[in-house]
C-alpha positions in Angstrom: 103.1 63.4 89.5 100.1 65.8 91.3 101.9 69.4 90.7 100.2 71.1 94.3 98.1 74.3 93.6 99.8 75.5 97.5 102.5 77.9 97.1 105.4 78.3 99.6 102.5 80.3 102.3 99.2 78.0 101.5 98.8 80.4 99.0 96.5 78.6 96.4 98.0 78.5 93.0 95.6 79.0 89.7 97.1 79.1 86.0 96.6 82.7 85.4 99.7 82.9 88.4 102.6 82.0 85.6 100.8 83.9 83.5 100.7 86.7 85.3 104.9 86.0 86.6 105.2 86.3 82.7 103.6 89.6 82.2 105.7 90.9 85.0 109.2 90.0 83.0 107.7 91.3 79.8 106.4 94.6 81.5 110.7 94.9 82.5 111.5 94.8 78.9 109.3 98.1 78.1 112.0 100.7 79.6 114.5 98.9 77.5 112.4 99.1 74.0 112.0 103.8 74.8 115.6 103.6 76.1 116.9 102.3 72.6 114.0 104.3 70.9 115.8 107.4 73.0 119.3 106.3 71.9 118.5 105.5 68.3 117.2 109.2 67.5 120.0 110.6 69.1 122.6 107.9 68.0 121.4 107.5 64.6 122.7 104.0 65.1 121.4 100.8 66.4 123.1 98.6 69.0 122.8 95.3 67.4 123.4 93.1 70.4 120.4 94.8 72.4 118.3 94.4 69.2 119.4 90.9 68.7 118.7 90.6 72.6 115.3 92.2 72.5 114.3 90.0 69.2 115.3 86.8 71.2 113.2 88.1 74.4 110.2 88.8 72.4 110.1 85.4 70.2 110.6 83.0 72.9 109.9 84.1 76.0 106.9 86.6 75.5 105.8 84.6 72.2 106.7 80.9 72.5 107.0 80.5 75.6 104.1 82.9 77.2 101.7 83.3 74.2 102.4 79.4 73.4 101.0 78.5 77.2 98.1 81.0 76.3 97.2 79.5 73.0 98.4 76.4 73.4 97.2 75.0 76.8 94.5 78.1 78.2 93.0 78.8 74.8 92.2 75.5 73.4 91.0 74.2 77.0 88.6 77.3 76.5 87.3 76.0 73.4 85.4 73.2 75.2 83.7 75.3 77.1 80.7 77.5 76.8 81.8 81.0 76.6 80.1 83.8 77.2 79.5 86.2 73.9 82.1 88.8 75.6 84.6 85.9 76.4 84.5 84.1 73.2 85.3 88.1 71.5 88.0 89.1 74.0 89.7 85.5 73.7 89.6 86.1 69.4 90.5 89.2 69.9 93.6 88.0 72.5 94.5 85.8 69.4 94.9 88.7 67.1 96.8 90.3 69.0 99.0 87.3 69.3 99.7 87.1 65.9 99.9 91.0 65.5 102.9 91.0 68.1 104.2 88.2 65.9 104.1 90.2 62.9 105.9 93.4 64.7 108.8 91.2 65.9 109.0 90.2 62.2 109.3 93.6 61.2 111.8 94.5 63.5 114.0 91.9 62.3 113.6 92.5 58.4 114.5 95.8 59.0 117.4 95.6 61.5 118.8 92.8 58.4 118.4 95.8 56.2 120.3 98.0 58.4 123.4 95.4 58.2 123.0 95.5 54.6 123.9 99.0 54.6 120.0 100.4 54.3 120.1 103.7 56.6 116.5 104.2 56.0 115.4 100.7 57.8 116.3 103.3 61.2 112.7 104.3 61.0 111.9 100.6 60.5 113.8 99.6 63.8 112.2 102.6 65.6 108.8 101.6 64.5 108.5 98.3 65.6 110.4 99.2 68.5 108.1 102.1 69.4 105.0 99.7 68.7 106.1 96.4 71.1 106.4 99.4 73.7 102.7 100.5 73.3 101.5 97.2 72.3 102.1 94.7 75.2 101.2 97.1 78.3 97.6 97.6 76.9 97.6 93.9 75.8 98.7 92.8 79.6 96.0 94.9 81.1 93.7 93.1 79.0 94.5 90.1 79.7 95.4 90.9 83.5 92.2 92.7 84.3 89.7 91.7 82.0 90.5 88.0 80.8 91.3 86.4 83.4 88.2 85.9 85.0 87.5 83.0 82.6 89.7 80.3 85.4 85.8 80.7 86.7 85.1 78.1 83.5 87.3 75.5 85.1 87.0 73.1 87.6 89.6 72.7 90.5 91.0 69.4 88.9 91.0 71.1 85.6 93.1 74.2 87.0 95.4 71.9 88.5 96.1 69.8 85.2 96.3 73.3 83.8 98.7 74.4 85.9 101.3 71.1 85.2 100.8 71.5 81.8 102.1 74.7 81.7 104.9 73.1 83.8 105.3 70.5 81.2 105.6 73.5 78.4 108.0 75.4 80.5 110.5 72.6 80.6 110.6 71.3 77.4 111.0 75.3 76.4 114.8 75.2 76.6 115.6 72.1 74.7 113.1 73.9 71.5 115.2 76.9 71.9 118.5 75.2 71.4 117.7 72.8 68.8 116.9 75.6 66.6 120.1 77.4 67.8 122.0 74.5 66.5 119.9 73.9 63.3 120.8 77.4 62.3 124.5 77.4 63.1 124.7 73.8 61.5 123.3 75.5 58.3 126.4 78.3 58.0 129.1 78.0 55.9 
């Protein structure tokens, strides 16, 4: 199947236009990372649904789902191709940060499973990781949004447009990861 680079307006499609749809959603969850900041130093309590929720966003939407398209499908097609010195550094760099955003979500869920053990101190755990995915993706966005994504100039029309169903491809098979592991870990309870 030939996946049409046309939107609904003749509007040509490139792959940084998911990309960009993705930033968008991500940018939404910002307000709801200072909210619970806000609530938390006043509460002195966390809401462990919204954490739970906010986890779950972060890990496969913004992480497997938009950093795996990234790395998976935009980065390695970049690697056949003949960066310049200042795309090769911002695309390691993009990679770092990848796996920095990986290592705050981690955080944030070692210390919110301290808080149910009882640990009051993991609070300041919760808010810092909470306080850093706030401050961390709206500069890593505008990187990516305004200075990265330029590189589409490495890529040929055809290669945009196999680009563009593989992220397709990725999207759909998204759901069916998620809920196998959903069932893997309720099949390993008691």
């Amino acid at each position: 199947m030939h996946l049409s680079r046309r939107g609904l307006q003749g509007i040509v499609m490139k792959p940084i236009g998911p990309l960009m749809r993705e930033h968008r959603l991500i940018e939404r969850c910002i307000p709801v990372l200072t909210s619970q900041v806000r609530r938390i130093r006043k509460e002195k309590t966390i809401d462990l649904f919204i954490i739970g929720t906010v986890v779950d966003f972060f890990r496969t939407y913004a992480d497997r789902t938009h950093h795996g398209k990234e790395e998976e499908i935009l980065f390695r097609s970049l690697a056949t191709k003949a960066l310049s010195p200042e795309h090769a550094r911002v695309t390691a760099e993009l990679m770092d940060e990848h796996r920095y955003a990986r290592s705050v979500t981690r955080d944030l869920v070692a210390a919110k499973e301290r808080y149910l053990q009882g640990d009051a101190a993991s609070l300041a755990g919760v808010l810092s990781s909470l306080e850093t995915l706030a401050g961390f993706y709206p500069k890593h966005i505008e990187k990516e949004d305004r200075h990265f994504f330029s590189i589409l100039d490495y890529f040929t029309r055809q290669e945009q447009d196999a680009m563009l169903a593989e992220f397709s491809a990725f999207d759909r098979k998204m759901i069916h990861e998620k809920y196998a592991k959903v069932i893997e870990s309720l099949e390993g309870l008691p």
